[in-house]
C-alpha positions as CSV (number, residue, x, y, z in Angstrom):
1,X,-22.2,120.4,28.4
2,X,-25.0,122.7,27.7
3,X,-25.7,123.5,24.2
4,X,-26.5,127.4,24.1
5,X,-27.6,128.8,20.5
6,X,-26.7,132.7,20.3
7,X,-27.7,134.8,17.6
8,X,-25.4,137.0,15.5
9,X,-25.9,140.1,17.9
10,X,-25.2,138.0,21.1
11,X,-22.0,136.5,19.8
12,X,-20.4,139.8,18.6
13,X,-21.2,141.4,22.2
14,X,-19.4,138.8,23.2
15,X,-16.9,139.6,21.5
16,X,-16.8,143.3,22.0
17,X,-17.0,142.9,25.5
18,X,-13.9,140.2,25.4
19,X,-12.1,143.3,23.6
20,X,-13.0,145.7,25.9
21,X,-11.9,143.6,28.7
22,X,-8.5,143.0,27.2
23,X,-7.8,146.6,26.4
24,X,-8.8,147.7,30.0
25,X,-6.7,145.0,31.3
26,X,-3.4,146.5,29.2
27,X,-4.8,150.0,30.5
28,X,-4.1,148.7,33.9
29,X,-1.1,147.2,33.5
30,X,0.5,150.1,31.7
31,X,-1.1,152.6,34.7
32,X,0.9,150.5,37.2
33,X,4.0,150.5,35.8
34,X,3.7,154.4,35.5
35,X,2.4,154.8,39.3
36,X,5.3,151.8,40.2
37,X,8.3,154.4,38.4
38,X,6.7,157.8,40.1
39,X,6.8,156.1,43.6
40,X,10.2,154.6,42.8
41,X,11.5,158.7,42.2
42,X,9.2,159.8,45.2
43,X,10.6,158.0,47.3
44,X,14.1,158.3,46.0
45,X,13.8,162.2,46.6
46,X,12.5,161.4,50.1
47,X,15.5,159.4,51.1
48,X,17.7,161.6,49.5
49,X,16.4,164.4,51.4
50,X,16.8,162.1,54.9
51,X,19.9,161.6,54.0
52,X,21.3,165.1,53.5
53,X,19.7,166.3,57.0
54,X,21.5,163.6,58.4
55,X,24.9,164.4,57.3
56,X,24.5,168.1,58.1
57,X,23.5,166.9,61.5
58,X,26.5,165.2,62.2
């Protein structure tokens, strides 16, 4: 193993960017489930609709 000495300045970039990386991660996550649900309805509505045509058809 490779002993690397980092000053105080390196190690809290480190740090920040650890931070940064879990916050954009949760961003992400949370942005999926919203886009997941929207899709869900979307495509509720467009079956929905189908349906309806269908039955009228018939």
């Amino acid at each position: 193993m490779m002993n690397i000495k980092l000053g105080m300045g390196a190690m809290g970039a480190i740090g920040t960017l650890g931070i940064l990386g879990s916050l954009i991660g949760l961003v992400k996550e949370v942005l999926i489930i919203i886009l997941l649900f929207k899709g869900i309805k979307v495509a509720d509505i467009y079956i929905n609709k189908n349906n309806n045509s269908i039955n009228k058809d018939q």
